[in-house]
NUBATI-519896 format. One record per residue (C-alpha): chain; x, y, z. Coordinates in steps of 0.001 Angstrom, whole numbers, m for minus. Layout:
<zapas>
A, X, Y, Z
...
</zapas>
This chain:
<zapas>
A, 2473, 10218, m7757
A, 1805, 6402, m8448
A, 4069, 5549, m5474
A, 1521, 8260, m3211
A, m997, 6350, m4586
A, m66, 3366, m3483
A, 842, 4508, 586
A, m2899, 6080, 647
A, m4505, 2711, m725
A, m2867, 574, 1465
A, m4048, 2204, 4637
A, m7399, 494, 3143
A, m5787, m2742, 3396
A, m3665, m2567, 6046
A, m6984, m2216, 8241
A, m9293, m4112, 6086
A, m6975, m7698, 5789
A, m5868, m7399, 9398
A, m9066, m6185, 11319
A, m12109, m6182, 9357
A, m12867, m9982, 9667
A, m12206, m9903, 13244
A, m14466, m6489, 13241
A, m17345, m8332, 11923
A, m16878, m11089, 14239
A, m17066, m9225, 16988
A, m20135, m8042, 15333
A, m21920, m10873, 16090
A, m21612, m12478, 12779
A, m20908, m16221, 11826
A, m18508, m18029, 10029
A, m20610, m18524, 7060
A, m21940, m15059, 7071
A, m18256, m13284, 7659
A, m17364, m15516, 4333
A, m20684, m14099, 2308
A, m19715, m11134, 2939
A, m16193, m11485, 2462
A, m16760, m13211, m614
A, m19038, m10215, m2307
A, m15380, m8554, m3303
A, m13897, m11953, m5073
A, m17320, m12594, m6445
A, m17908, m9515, m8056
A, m13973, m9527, m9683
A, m15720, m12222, m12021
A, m16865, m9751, m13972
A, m16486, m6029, m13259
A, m12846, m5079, m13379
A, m12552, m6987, m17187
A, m15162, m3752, m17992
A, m13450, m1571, m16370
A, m10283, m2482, m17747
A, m11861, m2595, m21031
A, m13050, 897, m20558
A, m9248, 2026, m19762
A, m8088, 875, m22153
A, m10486, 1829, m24741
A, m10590, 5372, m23539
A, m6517, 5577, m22786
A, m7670, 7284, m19910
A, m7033, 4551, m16712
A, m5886, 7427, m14659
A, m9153, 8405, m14918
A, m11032, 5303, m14497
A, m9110, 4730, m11307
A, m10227, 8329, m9568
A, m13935, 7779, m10089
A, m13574, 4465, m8453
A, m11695, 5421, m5763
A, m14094, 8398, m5152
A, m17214, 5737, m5632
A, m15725, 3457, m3458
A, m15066, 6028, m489
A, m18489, 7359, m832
A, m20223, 3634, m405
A, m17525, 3078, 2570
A, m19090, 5516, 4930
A, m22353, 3725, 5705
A, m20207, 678, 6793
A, m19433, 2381, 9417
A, m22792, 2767, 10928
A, m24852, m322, 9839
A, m23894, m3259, 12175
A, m26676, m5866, 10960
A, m25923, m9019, 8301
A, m28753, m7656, 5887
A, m27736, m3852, 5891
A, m23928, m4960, 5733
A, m24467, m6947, 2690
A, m26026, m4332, 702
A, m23440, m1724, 1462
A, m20430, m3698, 1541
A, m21654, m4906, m1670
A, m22081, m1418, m3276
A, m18520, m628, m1651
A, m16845, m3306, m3825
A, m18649, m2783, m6859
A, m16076, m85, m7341
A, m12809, m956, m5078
A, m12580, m4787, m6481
A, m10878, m3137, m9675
A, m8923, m335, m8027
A, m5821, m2217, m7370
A, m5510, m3854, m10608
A, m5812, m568, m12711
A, m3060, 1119, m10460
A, m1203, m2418, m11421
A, m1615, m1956, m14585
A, m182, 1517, m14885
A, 2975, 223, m12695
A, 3750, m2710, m14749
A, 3441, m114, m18071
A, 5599, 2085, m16109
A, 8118, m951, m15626
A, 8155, m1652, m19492
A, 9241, 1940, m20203
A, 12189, 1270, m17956
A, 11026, 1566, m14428
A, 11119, m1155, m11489
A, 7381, m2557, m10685
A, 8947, m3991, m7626
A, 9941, m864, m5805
A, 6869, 1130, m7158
A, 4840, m1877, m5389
A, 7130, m1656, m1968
A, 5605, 1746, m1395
A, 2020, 325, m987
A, 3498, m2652, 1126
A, 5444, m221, 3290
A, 2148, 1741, 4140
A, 615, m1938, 4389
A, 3291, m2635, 7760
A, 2899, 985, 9425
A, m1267, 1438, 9143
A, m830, m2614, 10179
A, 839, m1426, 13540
A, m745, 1883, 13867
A, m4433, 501, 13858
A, m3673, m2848, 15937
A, m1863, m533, 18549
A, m5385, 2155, 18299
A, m7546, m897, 18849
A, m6038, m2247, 21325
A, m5635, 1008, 23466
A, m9252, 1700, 22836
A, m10521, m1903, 24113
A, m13763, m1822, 22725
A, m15510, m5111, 22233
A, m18789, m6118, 20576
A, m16840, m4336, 17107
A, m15062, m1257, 17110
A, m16176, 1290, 14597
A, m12663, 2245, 14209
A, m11664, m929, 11750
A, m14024, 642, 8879
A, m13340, 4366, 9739
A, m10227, 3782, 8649
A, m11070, 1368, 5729
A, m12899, 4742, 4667
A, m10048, 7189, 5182
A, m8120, 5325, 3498
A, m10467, 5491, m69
A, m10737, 8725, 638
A, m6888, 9812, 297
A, m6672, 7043, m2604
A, m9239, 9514, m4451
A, m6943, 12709, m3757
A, m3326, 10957, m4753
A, m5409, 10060, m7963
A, m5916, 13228, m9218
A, m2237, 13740, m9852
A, m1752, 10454, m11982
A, m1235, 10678, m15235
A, m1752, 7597, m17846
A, 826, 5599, m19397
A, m1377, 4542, m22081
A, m771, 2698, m25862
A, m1544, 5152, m28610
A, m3117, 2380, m30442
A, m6862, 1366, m29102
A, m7493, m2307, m28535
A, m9934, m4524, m30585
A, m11741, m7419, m29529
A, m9622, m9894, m31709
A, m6675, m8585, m29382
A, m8411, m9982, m26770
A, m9134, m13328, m28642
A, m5638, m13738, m29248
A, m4195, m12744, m26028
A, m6528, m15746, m24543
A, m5420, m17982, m27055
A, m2008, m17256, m25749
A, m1086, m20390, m23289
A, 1630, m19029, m21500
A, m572, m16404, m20336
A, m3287, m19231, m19526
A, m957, m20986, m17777
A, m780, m18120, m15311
A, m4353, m17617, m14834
A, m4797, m21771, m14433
A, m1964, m21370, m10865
A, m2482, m17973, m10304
A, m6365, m18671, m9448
A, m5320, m22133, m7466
A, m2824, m20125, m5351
A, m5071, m17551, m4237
A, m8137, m20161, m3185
A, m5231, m21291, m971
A, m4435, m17697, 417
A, m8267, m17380, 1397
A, m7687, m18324, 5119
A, m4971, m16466, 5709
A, m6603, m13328, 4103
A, m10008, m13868, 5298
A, m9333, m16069, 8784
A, m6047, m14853, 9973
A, m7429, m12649, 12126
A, m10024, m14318, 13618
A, m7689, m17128, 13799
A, m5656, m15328, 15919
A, m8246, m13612, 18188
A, m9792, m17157, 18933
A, m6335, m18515, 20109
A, m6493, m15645, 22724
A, m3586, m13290, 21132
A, m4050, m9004, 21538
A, m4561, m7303, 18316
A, m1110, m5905, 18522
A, 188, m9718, 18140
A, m2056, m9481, 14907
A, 18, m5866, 13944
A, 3048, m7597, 14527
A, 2731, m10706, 12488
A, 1497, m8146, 9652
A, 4780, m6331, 9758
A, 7098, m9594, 9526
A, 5236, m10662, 6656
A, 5093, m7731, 4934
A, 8879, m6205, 5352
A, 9593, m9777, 4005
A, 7509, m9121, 845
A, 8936, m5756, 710
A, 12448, m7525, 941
A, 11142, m9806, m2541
A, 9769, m6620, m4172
A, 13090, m4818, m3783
A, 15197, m7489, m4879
A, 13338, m8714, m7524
A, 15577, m7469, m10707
A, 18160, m9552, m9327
A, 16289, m12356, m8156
A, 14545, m12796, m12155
A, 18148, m12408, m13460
A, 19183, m15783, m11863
A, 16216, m18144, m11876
A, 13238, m18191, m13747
A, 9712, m17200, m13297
A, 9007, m20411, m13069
A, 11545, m21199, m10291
A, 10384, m17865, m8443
A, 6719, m19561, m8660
A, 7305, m23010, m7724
A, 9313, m22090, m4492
A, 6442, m19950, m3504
A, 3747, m22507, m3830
A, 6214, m25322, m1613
A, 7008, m22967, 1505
A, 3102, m21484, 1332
A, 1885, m25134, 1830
A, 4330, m25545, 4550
A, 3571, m22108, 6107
A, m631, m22463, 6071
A, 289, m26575, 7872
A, 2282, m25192, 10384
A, m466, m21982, 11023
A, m3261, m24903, 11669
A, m1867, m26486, 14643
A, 897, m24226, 15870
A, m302, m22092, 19994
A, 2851, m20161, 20069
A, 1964, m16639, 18999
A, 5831, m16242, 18438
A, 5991, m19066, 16058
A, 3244, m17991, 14270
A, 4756, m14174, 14069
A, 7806, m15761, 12980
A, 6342, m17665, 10274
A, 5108, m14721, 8695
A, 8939, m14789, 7123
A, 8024, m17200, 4217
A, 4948, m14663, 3217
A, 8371, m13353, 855
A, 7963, m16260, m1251
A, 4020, m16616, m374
A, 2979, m12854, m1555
A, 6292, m11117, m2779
A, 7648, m13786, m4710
A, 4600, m14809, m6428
A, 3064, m11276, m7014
A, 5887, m9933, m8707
A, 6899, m12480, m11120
A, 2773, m12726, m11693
A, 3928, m9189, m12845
A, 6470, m9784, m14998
A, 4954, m12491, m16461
A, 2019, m10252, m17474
A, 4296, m7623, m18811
A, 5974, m10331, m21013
A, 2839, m11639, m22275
A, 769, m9101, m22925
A, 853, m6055, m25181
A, 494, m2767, m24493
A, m2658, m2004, m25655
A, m4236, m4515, m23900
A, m2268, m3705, m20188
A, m5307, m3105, m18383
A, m7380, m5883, m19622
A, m4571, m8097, m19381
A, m4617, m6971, m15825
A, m7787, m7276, m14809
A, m8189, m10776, m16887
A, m5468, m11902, m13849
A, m7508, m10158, m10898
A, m10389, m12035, m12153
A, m9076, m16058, m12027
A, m7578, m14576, m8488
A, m11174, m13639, m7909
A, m12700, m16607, m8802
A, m10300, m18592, m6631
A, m11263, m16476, m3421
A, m14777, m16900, m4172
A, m14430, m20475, m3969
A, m12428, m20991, m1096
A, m13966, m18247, 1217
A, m17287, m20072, 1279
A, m15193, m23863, 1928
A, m13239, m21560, 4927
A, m16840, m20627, 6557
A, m17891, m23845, 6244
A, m15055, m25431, 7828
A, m14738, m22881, 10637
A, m18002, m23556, 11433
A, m18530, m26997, 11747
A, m14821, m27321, 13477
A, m15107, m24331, 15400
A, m11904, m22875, 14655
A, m10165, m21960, 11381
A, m7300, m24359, 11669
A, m9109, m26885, 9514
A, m9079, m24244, 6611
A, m5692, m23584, 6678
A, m4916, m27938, 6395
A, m6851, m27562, 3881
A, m5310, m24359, 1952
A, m1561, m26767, 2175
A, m3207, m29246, 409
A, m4708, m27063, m2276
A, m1216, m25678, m2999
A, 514, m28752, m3908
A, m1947, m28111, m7235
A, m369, m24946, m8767
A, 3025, m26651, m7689
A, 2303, m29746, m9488
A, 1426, m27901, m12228
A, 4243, m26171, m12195
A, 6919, m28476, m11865
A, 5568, m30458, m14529
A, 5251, m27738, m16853
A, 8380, m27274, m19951
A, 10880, m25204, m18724
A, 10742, m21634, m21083
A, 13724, m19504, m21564
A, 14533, m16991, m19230
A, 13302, m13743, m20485
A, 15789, m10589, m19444
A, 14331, m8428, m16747
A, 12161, m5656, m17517
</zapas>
């Protein structure tokens, strides 16, 4: 049922990452105000998935916590699709993420539980990313048939669909939860842990980097003339090359280190978001979409494994949602610089210069970092 779960979220994302910027462009809206609103999600995972994972893990009931959120979030979805205005948007996108911003990381967190009792996070994960590629080309294919300019209501209809059938798959999970309830000096000691730190320190870095291509791609790509389906296509390189990553991981881990895994995703990202800023060719740019293996898939699931390695059982959903919240952080940050810059350039290319130089941090970081013992494969 985790692996259902996982198809029926990602029709959320596979409409929301692709379209909904562009959607709320066509809407009228500006740079700056397509990044407020865009930034409501990362803003708001300062804070509320660490009490939600708290809750889960309190309770031993995430399986729980995850349906009422799902069912919360589908509720607040549906007057997106009607309300077309800045100030209306805000407040209802805003009440839409106060409950999906911690979906994915509790569904995370009962995968990489489920890949300590012997099961492979990477092919649980593939599912979502698989659902990711056909809802990618499904919806790109829809809107582009349908033509509709000014914003097509279709984007969040299916942003909304999509919660909804995340609510139903939930109802048939069932927890993988410790026994043993977590205290608060679990948590003191899990952030006194620096390994784990260390994580958090690139992991937040990496995604303030990934901000243009998860907030700007799209519009990046409509203002350089390409047809939505170009956008659907791109979509599915990148992601049947993360699915590729996911897949292979076990085997991947077993011959370099997390480390290793980490640093070679930071390099080719910073090459990937240079060559994005000035390339025209709508087949390079499709092409390119090749290194989002190393940029997504590579770095996502050895984040994983690093998390199941550091932190204990008890604590999997806090643990979890500690991560989602430095990722947060970083896509708060950089949304607002990406606005800015597409503004006063007029394009988005600027941001994505930018997000190359911003990755040479975490890879600095990481290269300079003592190498640690490779850890057998969970």
């Amino acid at each position: 049922m985790l692996k259902l779960f996982y198809i029926c979220y990602f029709i959320t994302l596979g409409v929301s990452v692709p379209f909904f910027p562009a959607y709320l462009r066509q809407l009228g809206l500006s740079g700056r105000q397509v990044s407020v609103l865009l930034a409501i999600a990362p803003a708001l995972q300062l804070g509320v998935p660490l009490a939600w994972g708290w809750v889960a893990d309190r309770t031993r009931r995430p399986e729980l916590i995850l349906r009422g959120l799902c069912l919360f979030a589908f509720l607040a979805s549906l007057p997106v699709i009607f309300v077309r205005a800045m100030p209306g948007l805000f407040g209802i996108y805003f009440a839409q993420q106060l409950f999906a911003v911690s979906i994915l990381s509790l569904a995370d967190s009962l995968a990489v539980e489920k890949s300590c009792q012997g099961g492979h996070y990477g092919r649980i994960r593939a599912y979502g990313s698989s659902s990711f590629v056909v809802t990618c080309l499904l919806a790109g294919w829809w809107l582009e048939l349908r033509g509709i300019r000014g914003g097509d209501a279709l984007a969040p209809t299916l942003i909304s669909v999509g919660f909804g059938l995340s609510f139903l798959a939930a109802l048939g999970l069932r927890g993988h939860g410790s026994a043993e309830r977590p205290h608060l000096r679990d948590v003191r000691l899990l952030l006194g842990d620096r390994h784990f730190l260390f994580l958090l320190v690139i992991a937040g870095l990496h995604w303030a980097a990934l901000v243009p291509y998860h907030g700007f791609f799209g519009i990046l790509m409509q203002d350089r003339g390409f047809a939505a389906t170009t956008t659907s296509y791109a979509f599915f390189v990148g992601s049947a090359a993360e699915i590729a990553v996911f897949l292979a991981f076990s085997r991947l881990r077993a011959r370099f280190t997390l480390e290793q895994i980490l640093a070679a995703s930071f390099a080719v990202s910073a090459l990937r978001w240079w060559l994005f800023a000035y390339t025209r060719s709508a087949f390079l740019v499709v092409a390119l979409q090749v290194a989002h293996a190393l940029t997504f898939g590579g770095f996502w699931a050895a984040a994983m494994a690093w998390i199941a390695d550091s932190v204990p059982s008890q604590l999997r959903a806090t643990g979890q949602v500690m991560f989602t919240t430095v990722i947060g952080a970083g896509s708060a940050c950089g949304l607002l610089l990406a606005g800015a810059l597409y503004d006063a350039t007029g394009g988005a290319g600027t941001a994505f210069t930018a997000a190359g130089l911003v990755e040479l941090l975490p890879l600095a970081l990481v290269l300079l970092s003592r190498p640690r013992r490779r850890l057998p494969a969970t």
